[in-house]
C-alpha positions in Angstrom: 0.0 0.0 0.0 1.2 3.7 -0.9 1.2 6.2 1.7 -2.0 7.9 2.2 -0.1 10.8 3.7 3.4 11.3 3.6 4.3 13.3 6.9 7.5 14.9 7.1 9.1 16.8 10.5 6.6 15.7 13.0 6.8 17.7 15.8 5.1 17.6 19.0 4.7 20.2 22.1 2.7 20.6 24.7 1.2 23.7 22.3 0.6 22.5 19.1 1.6 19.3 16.9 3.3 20.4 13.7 4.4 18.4 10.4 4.7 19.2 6.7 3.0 17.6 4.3 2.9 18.3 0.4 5.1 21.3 0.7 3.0 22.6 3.4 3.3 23.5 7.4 1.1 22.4 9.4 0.3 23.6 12.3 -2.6 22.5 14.8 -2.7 23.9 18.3 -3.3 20.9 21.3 -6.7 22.2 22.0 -7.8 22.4 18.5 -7.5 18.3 18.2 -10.3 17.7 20.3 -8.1 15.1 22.6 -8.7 16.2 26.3 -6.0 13.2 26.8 -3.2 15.1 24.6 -4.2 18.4 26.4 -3.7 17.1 29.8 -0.3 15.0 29.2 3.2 15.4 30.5 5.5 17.2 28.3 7.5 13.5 28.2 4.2 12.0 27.5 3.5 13.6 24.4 7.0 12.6 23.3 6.4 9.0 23.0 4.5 8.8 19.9 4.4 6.8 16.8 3.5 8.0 13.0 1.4 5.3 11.3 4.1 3.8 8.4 1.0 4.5 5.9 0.9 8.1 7.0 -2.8 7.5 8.7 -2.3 8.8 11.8 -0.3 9.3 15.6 -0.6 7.1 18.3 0.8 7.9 21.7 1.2 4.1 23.5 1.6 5.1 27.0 -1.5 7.2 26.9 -4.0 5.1 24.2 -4.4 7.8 21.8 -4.3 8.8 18.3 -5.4 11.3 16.0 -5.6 10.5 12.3 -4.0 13.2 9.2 -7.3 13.9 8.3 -8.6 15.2 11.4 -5.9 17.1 11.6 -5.8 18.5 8.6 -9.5 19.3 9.1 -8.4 21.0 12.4 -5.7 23.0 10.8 -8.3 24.0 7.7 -6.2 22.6 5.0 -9.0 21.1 3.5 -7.5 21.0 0.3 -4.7 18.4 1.3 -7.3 15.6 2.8 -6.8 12.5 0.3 -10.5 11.5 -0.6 -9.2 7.9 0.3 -10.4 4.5 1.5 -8.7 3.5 4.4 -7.2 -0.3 4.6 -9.8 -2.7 5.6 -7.5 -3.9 8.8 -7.5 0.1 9.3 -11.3 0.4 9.8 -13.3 -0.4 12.6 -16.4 -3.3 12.2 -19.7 -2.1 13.2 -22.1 -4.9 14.6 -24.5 -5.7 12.1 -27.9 -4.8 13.6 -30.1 -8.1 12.7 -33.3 -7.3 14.3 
């Protein structure tokens, strides 16, 4: 599978998390993801991250988080760089099928 977003300089504060991305900076503030989790960690916390190889999203282990490109991008309003993609099947999550 290609990259759905190819994420360059990922950078993470206890302010904002940053990135470039098509010849772009990003830029979203902490508060402006919507994660009260993120907005309430430890400056080492926020360092412990990992950047999805398919350019998806973030996920911070010790704190069970993540934030996908898209909503961040969406956050950041750079609408104009969200992929109109299909995530991988193993990406998405299974909704019970409702039989009654």
């Amino acid at each position: 599978m290609d990259k759905v977003y190819d994420v360059k300089n990922l950078k993470v504060t206890t302010k904002s998390i940053s990135f470039s991305l098509s010849d772009a900076s990003i830029v979203v503030p902490l508060n402006a993801t919507g994660s009260t989790i993120l907005a309430q960690a430890k400056p080492d916390q926020l360092q412990i991250y990992k950047l999805d190889p398919n350019g998806i999203g973030i996920y911070w282990p010790g704190l069970d988080e993540d934030l996908s490109i898209e909503g961040l991008l969406q956050s950041s309003g750079h609408h104009d760089l969200i992929k109109k993609h299909k995530l991988p099947k193993w990406y998405r999550e299974e909704l019970p099928v409702n039989t009654n």
